[in-house]
ZALUMDREN-543727 format. One line per field, with one value per atom (N, C-alpha, C, O): residue number from 1; residue in one letter; x, y, z. Coordinates in nm, 3 decimals. Layout:
% residues N
resi (NUM; ...)
resn (a; ...)
c1 (X; ...)
c2 (Y; ...)
c3 (Z; ...)
% end
This chain:
% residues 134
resi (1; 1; 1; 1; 2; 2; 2; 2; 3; 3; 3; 3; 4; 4; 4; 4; 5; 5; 5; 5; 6; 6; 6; 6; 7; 7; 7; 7; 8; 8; 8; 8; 9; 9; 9; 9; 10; 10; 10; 10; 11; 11; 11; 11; 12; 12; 12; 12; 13; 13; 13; 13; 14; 14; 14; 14; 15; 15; 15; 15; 16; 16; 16; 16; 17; 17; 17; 17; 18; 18; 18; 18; 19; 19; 19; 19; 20; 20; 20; 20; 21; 21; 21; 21; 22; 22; 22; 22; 23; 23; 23; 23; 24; 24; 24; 24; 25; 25; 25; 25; 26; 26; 26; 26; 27; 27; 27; 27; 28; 28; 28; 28; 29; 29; 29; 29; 30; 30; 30; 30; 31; 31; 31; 31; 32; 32; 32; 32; 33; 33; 33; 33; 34; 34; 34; 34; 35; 35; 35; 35; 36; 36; 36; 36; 37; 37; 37; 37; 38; 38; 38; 38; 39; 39; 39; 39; 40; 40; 40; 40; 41; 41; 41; 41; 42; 42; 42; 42; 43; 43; 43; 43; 44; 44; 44; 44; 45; 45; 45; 45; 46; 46; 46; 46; 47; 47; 47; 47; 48; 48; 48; 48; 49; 49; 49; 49; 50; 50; 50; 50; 51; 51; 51; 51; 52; 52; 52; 52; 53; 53; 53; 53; 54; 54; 54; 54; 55; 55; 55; 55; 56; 56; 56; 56; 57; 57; 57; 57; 58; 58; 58; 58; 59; 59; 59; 59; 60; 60; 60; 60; 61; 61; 61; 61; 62; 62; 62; 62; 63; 63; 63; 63; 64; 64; 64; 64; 65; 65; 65; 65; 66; 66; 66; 66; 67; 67; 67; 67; 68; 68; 68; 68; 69; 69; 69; 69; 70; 70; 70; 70; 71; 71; 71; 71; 72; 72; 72; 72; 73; 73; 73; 73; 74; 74; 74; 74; 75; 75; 75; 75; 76; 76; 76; 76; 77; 77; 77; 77; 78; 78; 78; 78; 79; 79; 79; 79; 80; 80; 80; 80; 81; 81; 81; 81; 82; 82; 82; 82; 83; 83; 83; 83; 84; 84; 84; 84; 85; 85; 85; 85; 86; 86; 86; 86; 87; 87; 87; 87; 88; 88; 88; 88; 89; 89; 89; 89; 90; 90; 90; 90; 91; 91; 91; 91; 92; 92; 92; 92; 93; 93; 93; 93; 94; 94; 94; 94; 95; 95; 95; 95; 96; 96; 96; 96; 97; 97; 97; 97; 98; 98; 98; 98; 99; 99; 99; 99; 100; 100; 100; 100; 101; 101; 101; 101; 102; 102; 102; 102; 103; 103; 103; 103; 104; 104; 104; 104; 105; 105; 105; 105; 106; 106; 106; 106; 107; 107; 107; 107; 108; 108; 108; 108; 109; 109; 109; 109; 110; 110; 110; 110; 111; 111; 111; 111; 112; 112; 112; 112; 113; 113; 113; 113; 114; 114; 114; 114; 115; 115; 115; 115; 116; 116; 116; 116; 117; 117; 117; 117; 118; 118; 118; 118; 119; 119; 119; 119; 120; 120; 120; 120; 121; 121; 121; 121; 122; 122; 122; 122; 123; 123; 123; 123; 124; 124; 124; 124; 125; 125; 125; 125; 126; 126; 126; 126; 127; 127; 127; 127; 128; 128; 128; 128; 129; 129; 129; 129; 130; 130; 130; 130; 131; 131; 131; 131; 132; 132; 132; 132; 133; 133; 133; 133; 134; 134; 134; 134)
resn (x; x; x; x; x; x; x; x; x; x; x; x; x; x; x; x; x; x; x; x; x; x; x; x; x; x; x; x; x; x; x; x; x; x; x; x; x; x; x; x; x; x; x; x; x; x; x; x; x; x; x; x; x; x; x; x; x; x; x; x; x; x; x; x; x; x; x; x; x; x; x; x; x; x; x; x; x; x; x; x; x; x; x; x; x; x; x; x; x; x; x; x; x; x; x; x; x; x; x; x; x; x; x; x; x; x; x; x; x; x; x; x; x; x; x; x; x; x; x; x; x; x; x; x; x; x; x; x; x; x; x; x; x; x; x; x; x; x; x; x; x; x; x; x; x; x; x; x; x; x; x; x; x; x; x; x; x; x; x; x; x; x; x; x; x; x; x; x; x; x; x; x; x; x; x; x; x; x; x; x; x; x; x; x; x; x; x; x; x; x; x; x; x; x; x; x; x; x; x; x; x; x; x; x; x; x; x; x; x; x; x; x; x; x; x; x; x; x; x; x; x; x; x; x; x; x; x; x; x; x; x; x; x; x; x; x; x; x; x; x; x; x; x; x; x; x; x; x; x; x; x; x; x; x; x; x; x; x; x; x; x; x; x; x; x; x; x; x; x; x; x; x; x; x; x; x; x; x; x; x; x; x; x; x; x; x; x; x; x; x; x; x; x; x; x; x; x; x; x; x; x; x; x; x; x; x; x; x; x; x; x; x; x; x; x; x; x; x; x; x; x; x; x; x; x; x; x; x; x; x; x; x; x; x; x; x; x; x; x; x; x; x; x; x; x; x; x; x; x; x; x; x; x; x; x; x; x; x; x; x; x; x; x; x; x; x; x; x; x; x; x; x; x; x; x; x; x; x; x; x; x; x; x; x; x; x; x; x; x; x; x; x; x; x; x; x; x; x; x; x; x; x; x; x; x; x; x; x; x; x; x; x; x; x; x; x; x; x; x; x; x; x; x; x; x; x; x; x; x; x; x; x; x; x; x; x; x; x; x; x; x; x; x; x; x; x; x; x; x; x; x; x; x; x; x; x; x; x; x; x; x; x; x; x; x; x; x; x; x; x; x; x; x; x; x; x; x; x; x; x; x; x; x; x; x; x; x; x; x; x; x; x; x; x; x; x; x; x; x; x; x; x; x; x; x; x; x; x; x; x; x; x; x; x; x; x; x; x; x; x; x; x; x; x; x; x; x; x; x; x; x; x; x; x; x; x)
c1 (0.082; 0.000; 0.086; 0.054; 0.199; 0.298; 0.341; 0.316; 0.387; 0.433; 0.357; 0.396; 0.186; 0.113; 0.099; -0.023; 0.122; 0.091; 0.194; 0.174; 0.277; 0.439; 0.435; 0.489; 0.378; 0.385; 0.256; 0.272; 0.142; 0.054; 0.074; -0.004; 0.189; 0.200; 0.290; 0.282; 0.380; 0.438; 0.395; 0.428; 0.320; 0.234; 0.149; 0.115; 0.118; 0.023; 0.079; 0.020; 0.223; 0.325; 0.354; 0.337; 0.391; 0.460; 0.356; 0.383; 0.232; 0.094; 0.133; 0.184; 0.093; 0.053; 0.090; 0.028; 0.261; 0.329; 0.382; 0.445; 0.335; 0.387; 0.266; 0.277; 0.109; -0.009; 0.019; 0.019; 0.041; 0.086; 0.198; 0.219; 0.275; 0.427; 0.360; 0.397; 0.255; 0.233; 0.142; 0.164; 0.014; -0.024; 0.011; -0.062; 0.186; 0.227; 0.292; 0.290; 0.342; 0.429; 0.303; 0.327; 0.170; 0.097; 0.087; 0.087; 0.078; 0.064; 0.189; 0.186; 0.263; 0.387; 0.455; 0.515; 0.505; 0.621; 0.539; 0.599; 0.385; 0.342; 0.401; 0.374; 0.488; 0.597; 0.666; 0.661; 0.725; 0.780; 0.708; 0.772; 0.591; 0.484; 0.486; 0.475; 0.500; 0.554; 0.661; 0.663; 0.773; 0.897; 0.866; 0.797; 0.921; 0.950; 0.982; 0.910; 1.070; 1.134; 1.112; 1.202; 0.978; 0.899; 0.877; 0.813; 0.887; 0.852; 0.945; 0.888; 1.075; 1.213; 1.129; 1.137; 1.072; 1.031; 0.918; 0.821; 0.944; 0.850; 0.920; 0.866; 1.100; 1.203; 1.209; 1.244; 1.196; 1.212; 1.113; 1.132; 0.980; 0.827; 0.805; 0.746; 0.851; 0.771; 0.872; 0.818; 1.053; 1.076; 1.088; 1.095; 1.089; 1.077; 0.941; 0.934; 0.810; 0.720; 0.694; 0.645; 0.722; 0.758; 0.781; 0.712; 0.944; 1.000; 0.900; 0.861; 0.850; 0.768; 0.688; 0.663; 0.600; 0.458; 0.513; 0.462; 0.576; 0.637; 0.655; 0.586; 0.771; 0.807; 0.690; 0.644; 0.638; 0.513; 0.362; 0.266; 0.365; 0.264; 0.346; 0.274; 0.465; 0.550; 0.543; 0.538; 0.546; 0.522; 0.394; 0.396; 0.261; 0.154; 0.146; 0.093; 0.190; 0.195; 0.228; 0.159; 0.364; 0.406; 0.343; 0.344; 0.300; 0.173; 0.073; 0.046; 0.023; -0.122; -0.096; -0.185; 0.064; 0.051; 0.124; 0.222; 0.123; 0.171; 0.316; 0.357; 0.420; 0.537; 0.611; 0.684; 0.572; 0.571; 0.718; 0.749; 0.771; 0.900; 1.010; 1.096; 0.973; 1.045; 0.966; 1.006; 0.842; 0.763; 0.859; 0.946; 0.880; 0.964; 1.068; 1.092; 1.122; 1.297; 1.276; 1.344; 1.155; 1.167; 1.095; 1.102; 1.022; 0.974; 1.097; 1.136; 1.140; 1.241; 1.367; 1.409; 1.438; 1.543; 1.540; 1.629; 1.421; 1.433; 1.372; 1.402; 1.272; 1.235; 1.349; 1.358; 1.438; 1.538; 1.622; 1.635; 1.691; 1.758; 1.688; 1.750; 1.581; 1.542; 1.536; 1.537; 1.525; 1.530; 1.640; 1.637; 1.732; 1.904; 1.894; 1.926; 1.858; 1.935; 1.870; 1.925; 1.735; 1.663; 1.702; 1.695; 1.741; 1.840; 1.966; 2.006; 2.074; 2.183; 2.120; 2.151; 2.044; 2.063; 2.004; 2.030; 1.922; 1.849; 1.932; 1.927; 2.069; 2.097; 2.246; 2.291; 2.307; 2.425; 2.448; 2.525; 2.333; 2.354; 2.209; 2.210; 2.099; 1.976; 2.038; 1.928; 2.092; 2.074; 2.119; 2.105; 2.163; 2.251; 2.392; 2.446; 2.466; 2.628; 2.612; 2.600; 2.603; 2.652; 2.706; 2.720; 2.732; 2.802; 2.638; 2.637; 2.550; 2.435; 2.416; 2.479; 2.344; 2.339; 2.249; 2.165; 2.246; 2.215; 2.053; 1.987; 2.013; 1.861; 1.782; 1.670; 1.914; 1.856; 1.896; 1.888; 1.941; 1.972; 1.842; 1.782; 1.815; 1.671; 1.565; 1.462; 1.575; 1.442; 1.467; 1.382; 1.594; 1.585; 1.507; 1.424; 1.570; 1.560; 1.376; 1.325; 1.317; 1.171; 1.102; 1.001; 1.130; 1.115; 1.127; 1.024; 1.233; 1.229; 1.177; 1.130; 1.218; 1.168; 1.072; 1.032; 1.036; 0.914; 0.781; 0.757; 0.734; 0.647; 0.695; 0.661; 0.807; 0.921; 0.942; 0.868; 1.003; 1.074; 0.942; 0.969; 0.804; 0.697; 0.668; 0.600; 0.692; 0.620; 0.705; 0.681; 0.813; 0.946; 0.948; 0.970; 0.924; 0.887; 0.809; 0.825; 0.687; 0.593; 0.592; 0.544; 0.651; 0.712; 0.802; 0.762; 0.906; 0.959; 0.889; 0.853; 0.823; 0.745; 0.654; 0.658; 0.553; 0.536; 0.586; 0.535; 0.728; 0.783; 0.832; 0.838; 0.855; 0.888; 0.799; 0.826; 0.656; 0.523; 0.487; 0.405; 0.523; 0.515; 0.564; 0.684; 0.446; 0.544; 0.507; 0.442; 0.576; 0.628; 0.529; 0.490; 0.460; 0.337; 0.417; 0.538; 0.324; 0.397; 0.359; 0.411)
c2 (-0.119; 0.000; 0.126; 0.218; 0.138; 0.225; 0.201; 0.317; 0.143; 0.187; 0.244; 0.333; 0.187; 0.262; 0.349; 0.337; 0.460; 0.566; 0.673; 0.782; 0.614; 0.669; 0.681; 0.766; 0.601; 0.577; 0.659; 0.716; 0.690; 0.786; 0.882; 0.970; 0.920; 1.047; 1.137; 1.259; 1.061; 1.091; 1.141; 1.238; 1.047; 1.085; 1.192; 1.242; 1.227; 1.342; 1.504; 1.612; 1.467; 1.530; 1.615; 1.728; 1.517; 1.529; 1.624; 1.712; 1.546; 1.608; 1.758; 1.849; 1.760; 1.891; 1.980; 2.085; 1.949; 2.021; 2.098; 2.204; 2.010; 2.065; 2.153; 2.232; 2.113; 2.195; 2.373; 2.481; 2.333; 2.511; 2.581; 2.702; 2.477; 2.584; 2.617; 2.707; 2.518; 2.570; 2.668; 2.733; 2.731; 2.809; 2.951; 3.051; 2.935; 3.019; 3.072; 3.193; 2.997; 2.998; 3.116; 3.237; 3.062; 3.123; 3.273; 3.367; 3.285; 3.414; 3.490; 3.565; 3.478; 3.575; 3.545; 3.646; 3.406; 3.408; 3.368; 3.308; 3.421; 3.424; 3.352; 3.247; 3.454; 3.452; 3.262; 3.181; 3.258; 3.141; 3.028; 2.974; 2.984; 2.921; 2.878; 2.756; 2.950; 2.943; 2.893; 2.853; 2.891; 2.834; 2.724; 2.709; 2.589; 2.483; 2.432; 2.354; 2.464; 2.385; 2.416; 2.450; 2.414; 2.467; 2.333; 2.337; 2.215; 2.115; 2.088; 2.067; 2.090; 2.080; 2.129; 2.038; 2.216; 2.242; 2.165; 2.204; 2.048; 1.944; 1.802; 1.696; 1.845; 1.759; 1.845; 1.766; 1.927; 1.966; 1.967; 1.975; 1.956; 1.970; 1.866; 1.849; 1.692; 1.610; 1.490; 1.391; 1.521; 1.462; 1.538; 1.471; 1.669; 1.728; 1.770; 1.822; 1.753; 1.744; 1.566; 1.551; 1.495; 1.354; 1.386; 1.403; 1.385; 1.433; 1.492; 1.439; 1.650; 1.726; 1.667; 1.622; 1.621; 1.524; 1.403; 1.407; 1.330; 1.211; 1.279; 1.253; 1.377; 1.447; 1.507; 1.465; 1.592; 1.640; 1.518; 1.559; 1.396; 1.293; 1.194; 1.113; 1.210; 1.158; 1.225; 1.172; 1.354; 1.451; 1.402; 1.367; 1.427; 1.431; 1.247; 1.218; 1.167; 1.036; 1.024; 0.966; 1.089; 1.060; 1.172; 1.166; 1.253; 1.332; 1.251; 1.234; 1.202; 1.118; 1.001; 0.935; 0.974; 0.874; 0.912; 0.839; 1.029; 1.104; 1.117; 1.136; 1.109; 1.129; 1.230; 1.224; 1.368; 1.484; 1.544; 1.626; 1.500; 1.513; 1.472; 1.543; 1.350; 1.315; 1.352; 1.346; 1.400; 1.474; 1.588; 1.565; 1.667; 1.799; 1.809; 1.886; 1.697; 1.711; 1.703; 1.781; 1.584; 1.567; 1.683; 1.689; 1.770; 1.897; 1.992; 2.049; 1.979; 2.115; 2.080; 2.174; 1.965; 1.913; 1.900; 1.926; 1.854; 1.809; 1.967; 1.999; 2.039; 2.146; 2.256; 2.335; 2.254; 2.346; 2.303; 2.386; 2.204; 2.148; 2.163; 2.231; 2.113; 2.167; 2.271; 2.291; 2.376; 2.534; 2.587; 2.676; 2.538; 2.550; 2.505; 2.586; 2.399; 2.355; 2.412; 2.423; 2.434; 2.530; 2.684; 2.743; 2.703; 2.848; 2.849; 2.938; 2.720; 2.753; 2.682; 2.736; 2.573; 2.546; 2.647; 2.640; 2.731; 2.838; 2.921; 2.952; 3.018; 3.108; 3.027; 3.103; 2.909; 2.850; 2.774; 2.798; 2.675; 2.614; 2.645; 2.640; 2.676; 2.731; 2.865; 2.921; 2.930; 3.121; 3.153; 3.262; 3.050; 3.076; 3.057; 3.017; 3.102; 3.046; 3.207; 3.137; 3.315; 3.434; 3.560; 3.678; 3.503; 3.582; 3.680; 3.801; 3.610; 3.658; 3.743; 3.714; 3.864; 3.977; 3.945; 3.859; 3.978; 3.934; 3.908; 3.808; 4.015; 4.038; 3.894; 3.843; 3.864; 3.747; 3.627; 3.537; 3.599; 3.490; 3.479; 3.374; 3.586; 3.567; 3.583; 3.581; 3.604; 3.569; 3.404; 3.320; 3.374; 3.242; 3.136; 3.055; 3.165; 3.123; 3.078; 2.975; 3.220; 3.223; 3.142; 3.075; 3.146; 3.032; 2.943; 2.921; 2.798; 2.726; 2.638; 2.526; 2.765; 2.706; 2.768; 2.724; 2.898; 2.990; 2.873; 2.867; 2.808; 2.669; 2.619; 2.628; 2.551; 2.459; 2.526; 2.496; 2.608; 2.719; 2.738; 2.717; 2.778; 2.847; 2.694; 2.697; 2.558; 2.412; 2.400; 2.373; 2.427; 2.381; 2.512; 2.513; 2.584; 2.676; 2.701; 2.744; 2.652; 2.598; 2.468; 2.459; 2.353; 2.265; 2.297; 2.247; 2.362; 2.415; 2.423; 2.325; 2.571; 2.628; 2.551; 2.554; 2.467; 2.362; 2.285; 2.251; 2.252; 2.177; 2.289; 2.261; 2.399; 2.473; 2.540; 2.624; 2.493; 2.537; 2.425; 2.457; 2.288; 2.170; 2.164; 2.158; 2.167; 2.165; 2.014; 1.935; 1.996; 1.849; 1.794; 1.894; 1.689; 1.662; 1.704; 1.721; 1.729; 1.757; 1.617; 1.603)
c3 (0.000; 0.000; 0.000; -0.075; 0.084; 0.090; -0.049; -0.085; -0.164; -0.275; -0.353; -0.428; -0.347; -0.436; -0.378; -0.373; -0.306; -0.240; -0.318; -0.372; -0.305; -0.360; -0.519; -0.590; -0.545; -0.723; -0.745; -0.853; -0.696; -0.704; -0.667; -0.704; -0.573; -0.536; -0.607; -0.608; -0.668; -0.743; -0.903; -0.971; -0.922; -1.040; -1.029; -1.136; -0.956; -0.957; -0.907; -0.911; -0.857; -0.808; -0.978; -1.025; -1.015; -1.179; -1.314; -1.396; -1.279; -1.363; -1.306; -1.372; -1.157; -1.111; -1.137; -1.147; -1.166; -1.124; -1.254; -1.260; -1.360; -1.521; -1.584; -1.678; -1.490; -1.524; -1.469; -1.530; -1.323; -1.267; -1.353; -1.353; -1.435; -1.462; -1.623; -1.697; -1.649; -1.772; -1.775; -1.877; -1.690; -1.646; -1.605; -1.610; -1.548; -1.485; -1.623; -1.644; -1.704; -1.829; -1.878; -1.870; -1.930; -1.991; -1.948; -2.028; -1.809; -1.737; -1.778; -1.875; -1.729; -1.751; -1.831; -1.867; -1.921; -2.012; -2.182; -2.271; -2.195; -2.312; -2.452; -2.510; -2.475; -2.587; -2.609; -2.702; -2.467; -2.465; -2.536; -2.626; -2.512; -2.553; -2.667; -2.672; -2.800; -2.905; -2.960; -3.076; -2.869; -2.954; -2.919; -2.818; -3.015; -3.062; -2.944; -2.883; -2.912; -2.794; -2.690; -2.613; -2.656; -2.495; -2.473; -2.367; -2.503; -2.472; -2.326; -2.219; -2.336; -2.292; -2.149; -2.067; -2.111; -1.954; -1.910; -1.845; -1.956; -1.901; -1.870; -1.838; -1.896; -1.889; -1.758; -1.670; -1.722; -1.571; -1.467; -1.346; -1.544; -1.414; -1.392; -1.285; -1.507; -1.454; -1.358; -1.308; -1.339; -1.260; -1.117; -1.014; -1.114; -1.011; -0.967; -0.855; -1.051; -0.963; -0.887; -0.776; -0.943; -0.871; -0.725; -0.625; -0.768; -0.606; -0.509; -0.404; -0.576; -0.432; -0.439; -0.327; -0.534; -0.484; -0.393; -0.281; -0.405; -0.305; -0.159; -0.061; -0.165; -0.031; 0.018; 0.124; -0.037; 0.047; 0.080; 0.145; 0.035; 0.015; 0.171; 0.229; 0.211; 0.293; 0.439; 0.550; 0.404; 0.499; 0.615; 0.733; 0.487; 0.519; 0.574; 0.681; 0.505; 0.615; 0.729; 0.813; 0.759; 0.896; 1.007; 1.130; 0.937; 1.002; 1.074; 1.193; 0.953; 1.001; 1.091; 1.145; 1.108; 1.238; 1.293; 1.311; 1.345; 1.484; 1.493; 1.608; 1.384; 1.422; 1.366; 1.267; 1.471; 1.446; 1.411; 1.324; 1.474; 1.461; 1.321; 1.269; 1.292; 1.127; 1.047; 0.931; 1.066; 0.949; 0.964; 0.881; 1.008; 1.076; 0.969; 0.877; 1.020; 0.969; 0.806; 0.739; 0.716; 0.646; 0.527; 0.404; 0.633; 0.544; 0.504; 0.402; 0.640; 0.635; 0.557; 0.490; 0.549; 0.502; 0.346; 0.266; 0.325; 0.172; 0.064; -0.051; 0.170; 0.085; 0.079; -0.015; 0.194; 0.185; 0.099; 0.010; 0.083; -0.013; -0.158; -0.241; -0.191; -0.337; -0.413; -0.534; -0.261; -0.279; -0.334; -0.419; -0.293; -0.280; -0.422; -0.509; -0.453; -0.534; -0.717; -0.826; -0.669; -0.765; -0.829; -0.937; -0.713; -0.764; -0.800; -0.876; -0.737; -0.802; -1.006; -1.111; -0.992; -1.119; -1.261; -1.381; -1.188; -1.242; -1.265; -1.384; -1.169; -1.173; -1.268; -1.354; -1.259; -1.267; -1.443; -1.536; -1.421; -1.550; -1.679; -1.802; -1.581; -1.736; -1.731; -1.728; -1.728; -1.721; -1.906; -1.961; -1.960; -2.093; -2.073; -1.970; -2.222; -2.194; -2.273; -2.373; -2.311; -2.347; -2.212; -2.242; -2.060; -1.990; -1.910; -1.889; -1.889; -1.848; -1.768; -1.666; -1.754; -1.626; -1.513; -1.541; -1.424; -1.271; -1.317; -1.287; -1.391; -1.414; -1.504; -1.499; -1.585; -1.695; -1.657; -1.741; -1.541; -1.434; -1.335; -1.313; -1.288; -1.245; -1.284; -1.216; -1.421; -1.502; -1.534; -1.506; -1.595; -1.575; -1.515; -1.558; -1.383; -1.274; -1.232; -1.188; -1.275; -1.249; -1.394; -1.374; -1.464; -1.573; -1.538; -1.476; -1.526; -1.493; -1.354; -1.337; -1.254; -1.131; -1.040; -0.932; -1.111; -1.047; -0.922; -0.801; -1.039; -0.958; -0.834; -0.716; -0.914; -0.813; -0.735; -0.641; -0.711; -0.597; -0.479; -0.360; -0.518; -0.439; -0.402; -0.299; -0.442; -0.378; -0.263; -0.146; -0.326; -0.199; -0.079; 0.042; -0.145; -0.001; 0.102; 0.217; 0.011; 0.118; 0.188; 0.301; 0.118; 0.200; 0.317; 0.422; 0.324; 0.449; 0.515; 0.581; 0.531; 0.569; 0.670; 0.793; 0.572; 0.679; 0.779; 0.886; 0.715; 0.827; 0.974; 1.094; 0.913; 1.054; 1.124; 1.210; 1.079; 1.133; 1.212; 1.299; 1.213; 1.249; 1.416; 1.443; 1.534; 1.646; 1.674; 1.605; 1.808; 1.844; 1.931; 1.991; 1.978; 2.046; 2.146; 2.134; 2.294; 2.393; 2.491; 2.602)
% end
């Protein structure tokens, strides 16, 4: 039961998560939409919405059977880490190879991981909203 949970959570992690960025895409990056190769940001929503759908579907388990504490660690640990790791790859390796300015590093950045970035933050978030039974 624990794997189908995981393999569904994940899946819907992945859907979700390529529906909001394409949404968000529509809202603010219009233009993008059009080129050919918009496909390519769905090589990034649907294994990293996996992940947060799993981690946050994990969360909410060890929630529901009272073990307040490794829900804790596992909000705060894994969403901070994705966070981290969302911005260096945003600002580091998508930004372009023409010597990019601070401004077109964080437009990058909000392209690719705008979604990602606001899931994983609220994942934290939760976890450090999370107190300990007493």
């Amino acid at each position: 039961m624990k794997i189908l949970l995981i393999l569904v959570s994940a899946i819907a992690g992945a859907i979700l998560l390529s529906l909001l960025t394409f949404l968000f895409h529509w809202l603010c990056f219009r233009p993008a939409l059009s080129d050919g190769q918009y496909a390519l940001v769905f090589f990034v929503t649907i294994p990293f919405g996996a992940v947060l759908g799993t981690l946050s579907s994990l969360v909410r388990l060890f929630l529901s059977r009272g073990k307040t504490d490794i829900a804790r660690r596992v909000a705060v640990s894994s969403g901070g880490f994705l966070t981290i790791l969302f911005i260096l790859l945003g600002f580091f390796v998508l930004s372009g190879t023409q010597n990019p300015s601070f401004l077109e590093r964080v437009g990058a950045t909000m392209f690719w991981f705008g979604v990602p970035l606001f899931w994983s933050g609220i994942l934290t978030a939760i976890g450090l909203r999370i107190q300990n039974k007493s």
